[in-house]
N, C-alpha and C positions, 0 to 999 in steps of 0.2 A: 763591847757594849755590856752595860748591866741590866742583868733582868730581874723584876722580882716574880716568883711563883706564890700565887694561892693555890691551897691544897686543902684537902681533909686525908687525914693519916691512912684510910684503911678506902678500900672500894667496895664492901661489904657492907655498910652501913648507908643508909640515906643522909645525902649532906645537910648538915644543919650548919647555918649561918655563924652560931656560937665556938663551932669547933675548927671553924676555917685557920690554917697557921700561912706563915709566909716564910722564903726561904730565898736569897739573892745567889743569885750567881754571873756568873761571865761568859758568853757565848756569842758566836758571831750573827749568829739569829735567834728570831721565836721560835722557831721550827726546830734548831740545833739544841737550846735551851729546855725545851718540852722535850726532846728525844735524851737527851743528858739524865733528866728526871725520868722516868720514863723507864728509863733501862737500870738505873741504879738505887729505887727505892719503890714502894709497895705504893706510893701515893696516888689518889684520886686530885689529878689536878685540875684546877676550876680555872684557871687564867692565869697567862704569863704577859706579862707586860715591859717594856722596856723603859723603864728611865736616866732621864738626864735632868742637865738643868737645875732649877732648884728644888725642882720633886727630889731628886738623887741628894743634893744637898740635906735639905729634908730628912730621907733617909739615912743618911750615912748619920744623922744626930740621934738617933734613936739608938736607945742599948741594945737593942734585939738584934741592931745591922750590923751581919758578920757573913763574907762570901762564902757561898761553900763549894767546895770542889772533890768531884770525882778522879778516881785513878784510872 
């Protein structure tokens, strides 16, 4: 499954809406997806969501959709 995460880069700062980034990845839940994140980057994350469908469709047209994957 694919997820996308909303973040704000640092957990030091109060989140402002303008600095929200997003980040896909592949994970067999939202629970395993937010622990993925979580463990391998500094981010404050606001929502992990899953898409398919034509949301995913959607997405994958946009030039920012690229998966990211941990080691």
């Amino acid at each position: 499954m694919i997820f996308k995460v909303n973040y704000q880069e640092t957990k030091l700062r109060n989140p402002k809406r303008e600095d929200t980034q997003a980040l896909y990845l592949e994970a067999g839940s939202a629970v395993e997806a937010r622990e993925l994140v979580e463990q391998n980057t500094p981010y404050n994350i606001e929502l992990v969501q899953k898409i398919d469908g034509k949301y995913l469709e959607y997405e994958q047209n946009s030039p920012d959709f690229k998966l990211v994957e941990f080691n």
